[in-house]
N, C-alpha and C positions, 0 to 999 in steps of 0.2 A: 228319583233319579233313574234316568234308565239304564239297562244291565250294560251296552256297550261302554257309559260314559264311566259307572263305577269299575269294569274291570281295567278301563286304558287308565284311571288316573291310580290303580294299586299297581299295571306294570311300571306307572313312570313314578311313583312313590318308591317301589322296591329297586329302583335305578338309582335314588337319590335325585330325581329332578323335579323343580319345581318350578313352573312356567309364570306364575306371579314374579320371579327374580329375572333379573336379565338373562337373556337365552343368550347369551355370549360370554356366561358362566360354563355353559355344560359342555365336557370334553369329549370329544370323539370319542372314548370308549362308553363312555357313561350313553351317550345316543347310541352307538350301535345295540351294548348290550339291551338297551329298552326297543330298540327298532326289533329284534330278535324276540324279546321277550312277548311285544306286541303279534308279533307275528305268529307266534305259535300259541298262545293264549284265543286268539281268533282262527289259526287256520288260514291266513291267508300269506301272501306274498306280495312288499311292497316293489312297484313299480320302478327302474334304476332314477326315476327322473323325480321321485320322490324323497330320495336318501340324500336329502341336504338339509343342516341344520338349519337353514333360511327359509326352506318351505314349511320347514313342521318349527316354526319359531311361536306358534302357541298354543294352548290347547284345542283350544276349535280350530284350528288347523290342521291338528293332527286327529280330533274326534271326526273332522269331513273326510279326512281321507282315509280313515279305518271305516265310518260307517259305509261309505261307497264301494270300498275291496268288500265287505260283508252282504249288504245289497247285492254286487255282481256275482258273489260267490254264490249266493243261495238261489239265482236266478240262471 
């Protein structure tokens, strides 16, 4: 497993979310706190058109666009 997919699935473990359960379980704080969590874990910042529970509704969804803010950052 590679390092970006183990650390995003311990910020969204230590959020209490788990993307196998309907993502219309998880409440706006529970996502923010993990969008935060996410984001200072990598060092990046997500984009405002990113911060909807519909976009980051699974985990490869949310592993593409952490891997891509990490890609652009280090480029």
């Amino acid at each position: 497993m590679d390092e970006i997919r183990e650390k995003l699935l311990k910020c969204l473990d230590n959020n209490g979310i788990d993307l196998n359960e309907d993502s219309k379980q998880i409440d706006s704080i529970s996502f923010i706190t993990a969008i935060v969590d996410i984001e200072q874990e990598f060092d990046v910042e997500f984009p405002d058109e990113y911060l909807l529970i519909e976009t980051m509704s699974s985990f490869e969804k949310i592993y593409d666009i952490v891997e891509l803010l990490v890609t652009n950052k280090s480029n």
